[in-house]
VOMI-881053 format. One record per residue (C-alpha): residue in one letter; chain; y, z, x. Coordinates in Angstrom, 3 decimals. Layout:
BEGIN
+--------+--------+----------+----------+----------+
| residu | chaine |        Y |        Z |        X |
+--------+--------+----------+----------+----------+
|      A |      A |        Y |        Z |        X |
...
+--------+--------+----------+----------+----------+
***
This chain:
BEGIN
+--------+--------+----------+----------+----------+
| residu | chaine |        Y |        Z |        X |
+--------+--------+----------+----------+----------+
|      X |      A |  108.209 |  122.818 |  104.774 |
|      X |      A |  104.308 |  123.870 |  104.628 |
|      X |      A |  102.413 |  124.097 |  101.295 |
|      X |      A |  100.886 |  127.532 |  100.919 |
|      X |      A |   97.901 |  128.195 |   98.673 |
|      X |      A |   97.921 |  131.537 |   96.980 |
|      X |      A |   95.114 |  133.394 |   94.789 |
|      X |      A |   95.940 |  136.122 |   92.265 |
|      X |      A |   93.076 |  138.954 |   92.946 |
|      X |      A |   93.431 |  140.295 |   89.870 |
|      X |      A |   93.038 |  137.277 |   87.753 |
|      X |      A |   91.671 |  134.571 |   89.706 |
|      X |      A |   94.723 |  132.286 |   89.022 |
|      X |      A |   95.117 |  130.232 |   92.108 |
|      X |      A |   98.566 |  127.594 |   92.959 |
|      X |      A |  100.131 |  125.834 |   96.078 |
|      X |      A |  103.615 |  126.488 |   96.250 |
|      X |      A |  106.271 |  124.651 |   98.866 |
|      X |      A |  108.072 |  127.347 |  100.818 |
|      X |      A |  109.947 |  127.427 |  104.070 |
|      X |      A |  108.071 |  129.499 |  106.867 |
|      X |      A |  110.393 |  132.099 |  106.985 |
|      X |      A |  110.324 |  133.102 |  103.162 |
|      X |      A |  108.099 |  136.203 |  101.641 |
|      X |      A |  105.123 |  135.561 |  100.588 |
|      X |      A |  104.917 |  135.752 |   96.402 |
|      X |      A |  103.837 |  138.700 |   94.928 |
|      X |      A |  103.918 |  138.298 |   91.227 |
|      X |      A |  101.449 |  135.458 |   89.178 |
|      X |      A |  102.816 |  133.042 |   87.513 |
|      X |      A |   99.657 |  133.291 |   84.712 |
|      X |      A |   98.941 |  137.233 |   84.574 |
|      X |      A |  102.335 |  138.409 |   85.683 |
|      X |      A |  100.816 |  141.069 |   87.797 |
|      X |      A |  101.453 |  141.982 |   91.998 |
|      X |      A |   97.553 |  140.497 |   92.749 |
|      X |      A |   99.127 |  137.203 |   94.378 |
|      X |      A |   97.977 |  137.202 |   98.069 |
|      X |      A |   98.310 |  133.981 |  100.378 |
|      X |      A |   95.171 |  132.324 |  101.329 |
|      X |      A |   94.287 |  130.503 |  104.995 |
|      X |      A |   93.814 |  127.130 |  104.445 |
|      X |      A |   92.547 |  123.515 |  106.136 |
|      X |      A |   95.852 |  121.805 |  107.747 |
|      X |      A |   96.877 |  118.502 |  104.929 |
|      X |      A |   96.660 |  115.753 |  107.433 |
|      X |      A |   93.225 |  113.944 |  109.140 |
|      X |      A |   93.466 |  112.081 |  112.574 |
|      X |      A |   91.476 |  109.166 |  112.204 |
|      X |      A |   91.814 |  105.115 |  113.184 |
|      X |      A |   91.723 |  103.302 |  115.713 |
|      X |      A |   95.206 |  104.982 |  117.794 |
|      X |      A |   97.849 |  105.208 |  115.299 |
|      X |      A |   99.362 |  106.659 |  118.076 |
|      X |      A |   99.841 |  103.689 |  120.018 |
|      X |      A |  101.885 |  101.672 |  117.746 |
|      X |      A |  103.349 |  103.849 |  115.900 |
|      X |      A |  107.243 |  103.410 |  115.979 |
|      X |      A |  107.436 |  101.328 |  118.895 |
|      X |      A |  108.830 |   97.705 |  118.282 |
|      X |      A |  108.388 |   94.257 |  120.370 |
|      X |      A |  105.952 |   93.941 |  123.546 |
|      X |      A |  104.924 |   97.448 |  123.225 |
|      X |      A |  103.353 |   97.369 |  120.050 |
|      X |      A |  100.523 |   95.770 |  120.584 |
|      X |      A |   98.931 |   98.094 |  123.121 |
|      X |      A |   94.935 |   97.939 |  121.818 |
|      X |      A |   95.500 |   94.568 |  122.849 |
|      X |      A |   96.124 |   95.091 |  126.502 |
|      X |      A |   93.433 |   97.460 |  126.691 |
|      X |      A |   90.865 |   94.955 |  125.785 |
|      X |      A |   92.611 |   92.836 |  128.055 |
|      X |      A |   91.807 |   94.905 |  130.622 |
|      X |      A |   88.489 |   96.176 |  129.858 |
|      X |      A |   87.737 |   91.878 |  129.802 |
|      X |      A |   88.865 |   91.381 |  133.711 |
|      X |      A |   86.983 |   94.084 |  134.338 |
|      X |      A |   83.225 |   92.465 |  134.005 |
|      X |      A |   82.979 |   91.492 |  130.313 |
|      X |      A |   82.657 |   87.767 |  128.624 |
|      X |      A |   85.459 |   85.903 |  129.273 |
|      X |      A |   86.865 |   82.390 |  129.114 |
|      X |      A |   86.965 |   80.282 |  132.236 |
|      X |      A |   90.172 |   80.118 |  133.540 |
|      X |      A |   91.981 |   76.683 |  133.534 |
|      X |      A |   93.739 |   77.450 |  136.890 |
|      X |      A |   92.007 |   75.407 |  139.988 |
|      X |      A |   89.853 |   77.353 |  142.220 |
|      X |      A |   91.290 |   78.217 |  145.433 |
|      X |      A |   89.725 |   76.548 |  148.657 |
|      X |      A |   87.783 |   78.717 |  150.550 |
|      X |      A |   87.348 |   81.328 |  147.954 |
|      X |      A |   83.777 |   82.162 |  146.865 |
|      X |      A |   82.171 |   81.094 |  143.115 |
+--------+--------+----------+----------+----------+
***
């Protein structure tokens, strides 16, 4: 259920109230008891932000650990890595 914020125009009183989307909107103020309550537009309650919560969120075992791979990847593709312990092939060039 959404938080709505509402604002009483005729005495400034404002409140968040928890309601279900398909209920009225309040009319009366709590503080004045007068019909000035009107709903007001507000910012969304929640901020994206880290480093892909997304990716491990709710997955369990191998899977979790999906930054990892990427920087795995991004590695073998031309970045610092360590030498590899496996013998060079024969013929193949250094």
């Amino acid at each position: 259920m959404p938080i709505y914020e509402y604002e009483c125009k005729a005495c400034g009183h404002r409140m968040e109230k928890l309601q279900k989307i398909s209920s009225d909107p309040l009319k009366e103020c709590p503080a004045c008891q007068r019909e000035g309550l009107e709903r007001l537009v507000s910012a969304a309650g929640f901020r994206l932000a880290g480093g892909g919560w997304y990716e491990t969120d709710f997955k369990t075992g191998s899977k979790k650990n999906l930054a990892a791979d990427g920087q795995a990847a991004s590695n073998a593709s031309g970045a610092k890595s360590e030498p590899s312990s496996a013998p060079a092939k024969k013929g193949a060039a250094a």
